[in-house]
C-alpha positions in Angstrom: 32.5 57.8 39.1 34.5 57.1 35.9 34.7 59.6 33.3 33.2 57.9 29.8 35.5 58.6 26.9 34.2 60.3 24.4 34.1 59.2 20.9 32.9 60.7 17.2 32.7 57.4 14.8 33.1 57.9 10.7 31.9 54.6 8.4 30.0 54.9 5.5 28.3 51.5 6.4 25.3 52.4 8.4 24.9 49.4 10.1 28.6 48.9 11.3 28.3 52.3 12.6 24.8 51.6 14.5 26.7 48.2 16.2 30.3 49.4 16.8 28.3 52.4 18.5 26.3 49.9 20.7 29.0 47.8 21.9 31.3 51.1 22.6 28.1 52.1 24.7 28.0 49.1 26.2 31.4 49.5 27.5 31.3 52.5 29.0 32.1 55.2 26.2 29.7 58.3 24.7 29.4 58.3 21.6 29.4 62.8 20.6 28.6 61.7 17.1 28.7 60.1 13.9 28.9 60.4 10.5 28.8 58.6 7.0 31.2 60.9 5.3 35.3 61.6 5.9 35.3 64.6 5.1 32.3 65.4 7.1 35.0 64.3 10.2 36.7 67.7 10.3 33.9 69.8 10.9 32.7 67.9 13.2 36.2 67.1 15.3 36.0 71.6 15.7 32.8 71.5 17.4 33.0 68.7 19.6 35.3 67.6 22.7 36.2 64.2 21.5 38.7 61.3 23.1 38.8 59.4 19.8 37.8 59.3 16.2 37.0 55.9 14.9 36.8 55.5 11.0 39.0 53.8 8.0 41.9 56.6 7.3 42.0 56.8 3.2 45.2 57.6 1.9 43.5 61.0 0.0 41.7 62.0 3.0 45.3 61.8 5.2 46.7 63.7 2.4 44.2 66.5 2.5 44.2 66.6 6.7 48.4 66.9 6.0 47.5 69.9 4.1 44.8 72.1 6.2 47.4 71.6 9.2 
């Protein structure tokens, strides 16, 4: 059996998020979680085994990730 990969999505846009996560599903990916909120992504990333993180990358948010690591 192939392993699903496993993927956290991050749009503000509720209803992008609820049919990007369908169609991943559809294709053979678990969706761990979701959120609305960037920020919200790097909690989230600690407590979950995730393959990929699918969300728009804002120029302030990369900053800020640059400086926690």
């Amino acid at each position: 059996m192939e392993q699903k990969i496993k993927i956290l999505i991050a749009d503000e846009n509720n209803e992008f998020r609820a049919n990007l996560k369908s169609n991943l599903m559809h294709n053979n990916m678990e969706i761990v979680d979701e959120t609305s909120n960037g920020l919200d992504v790097l909690t989230k990333i600690e407590k979950r085994a995730v393959d990929a993180r699918l969300r728009p990358i804002e120029p302030a948010i990369i900053k800020r990730v640059r400086e926690i690591q």
